[in-house]
N, C-alpha and C positions, 0 to 999 in steps of 0.2 A: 941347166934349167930343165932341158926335156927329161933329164932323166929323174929329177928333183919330182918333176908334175908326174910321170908314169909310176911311181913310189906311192903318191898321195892318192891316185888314182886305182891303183893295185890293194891300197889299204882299205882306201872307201869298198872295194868290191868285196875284201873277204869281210870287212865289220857288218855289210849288207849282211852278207853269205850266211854269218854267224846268227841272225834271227836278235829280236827284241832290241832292235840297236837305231830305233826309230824312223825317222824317214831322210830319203837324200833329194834334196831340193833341185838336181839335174846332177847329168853324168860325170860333169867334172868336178862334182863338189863331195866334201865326206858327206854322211850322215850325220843326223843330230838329232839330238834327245831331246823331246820340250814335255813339258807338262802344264794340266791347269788351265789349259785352252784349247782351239780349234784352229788348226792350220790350213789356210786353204793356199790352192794356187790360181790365177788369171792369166788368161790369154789375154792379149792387146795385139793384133795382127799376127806376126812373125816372132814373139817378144812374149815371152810368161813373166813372172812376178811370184813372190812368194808374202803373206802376210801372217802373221802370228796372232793372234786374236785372243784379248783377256777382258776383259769389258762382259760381266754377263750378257745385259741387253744387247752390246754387238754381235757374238755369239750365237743368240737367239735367232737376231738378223740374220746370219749367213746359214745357218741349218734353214729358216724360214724359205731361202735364197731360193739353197739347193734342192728344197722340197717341190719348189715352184708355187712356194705359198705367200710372195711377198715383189710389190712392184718396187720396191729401192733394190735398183739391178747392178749398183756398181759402188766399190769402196771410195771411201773419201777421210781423209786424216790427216795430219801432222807428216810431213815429209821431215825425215833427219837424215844427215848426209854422213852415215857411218855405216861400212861392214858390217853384218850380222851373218850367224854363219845359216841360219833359215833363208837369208834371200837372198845365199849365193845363184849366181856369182856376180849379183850387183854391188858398188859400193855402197847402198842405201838403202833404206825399209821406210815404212810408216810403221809410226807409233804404236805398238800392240792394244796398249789404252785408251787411246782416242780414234781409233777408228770404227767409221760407223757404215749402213747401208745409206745412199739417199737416192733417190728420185732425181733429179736435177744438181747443177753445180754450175758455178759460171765459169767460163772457156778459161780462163787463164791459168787453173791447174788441171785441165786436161793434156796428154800423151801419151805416146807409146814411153814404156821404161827405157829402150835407149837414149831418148831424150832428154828424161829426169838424169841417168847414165853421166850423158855430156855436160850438163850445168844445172846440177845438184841445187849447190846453193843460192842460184838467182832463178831456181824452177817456182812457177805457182805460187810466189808469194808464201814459200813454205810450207803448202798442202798440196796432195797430189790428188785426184781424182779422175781417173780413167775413164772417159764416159762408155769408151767401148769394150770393158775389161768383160771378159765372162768367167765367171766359175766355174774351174772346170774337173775339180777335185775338193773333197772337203772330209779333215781327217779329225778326226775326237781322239784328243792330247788330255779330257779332263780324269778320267779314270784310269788308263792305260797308256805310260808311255811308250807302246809300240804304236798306239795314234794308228787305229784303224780307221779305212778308208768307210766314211757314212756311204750307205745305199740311196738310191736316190727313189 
């Protein structure tokens, strides 16, 4: 197994290496190629996240975010309790379609992602919302899939 993960590991680093091969959601994970959206990532303590964003108007929302042009400071969406290889190396994402900025959320789909992590499918009534997630990265997938990092 270690030697299976130092392989997968060793692979991610030369496809890095190699240029236009899109972005890697954290060190243990490959890279991935997205198009057609805006990829950002969230802090929540100790704990990042990764979300895929295709939803014009949500898109708007998080360039709005990260411009500091916009008081809906935290994602809110459709929890699904499936792998994707953007928000490695959790087993789960929110819905790239239905996730929006909001202002408020009620407590019971707020956490840290290890939480969502431990019990996915009894988390939030099936929505996650991070009240304390901050943007801390936001990358434009719509024109260029090398998904250059927005300035802020």
């Amino acid at each position: 197994m270690r030697i299976a993960r130092t392989l997968v590991l060793a692979s991610g680093v030369l496809l890095t290496g190699c240029g236009g091969e899109g972005v890697k959601p954290s060190p243990e994970c490959p890279p991935v190629r997205l198009s057609g959206g805006v990829y950002a990532t969230f802090q929540v303590a100790e704990d990042r996240f990764h979300a895929w964003i295709t939803d014009p108007a949500a898109i708007e929302q998080a360039i709005a975010l990260w411009e500091g042009q916009s008081t809906a400071t935290f994602p809110a969406g459709r929890l699904v309790c499936a792998a994707v290889s953007w928000n490695c190396p959790w087993s789960w994402h929110i819905d790239p379609n239905e996730l929006r900025f909001v202002e408020t959320a009620v407590e019971l789909c707020d956490g840290r992602p290890s939480l969502v992590e431990a019990s996915c499918p009894n988390f939030g009534g099936g929505t996650y919302c991070p009240w304390a997630a901050q943007l801390v990265e936001l990358r434009d997938c719509r024109s260029d899939t090398s998904c250059p990092a927005l300035p802020r």
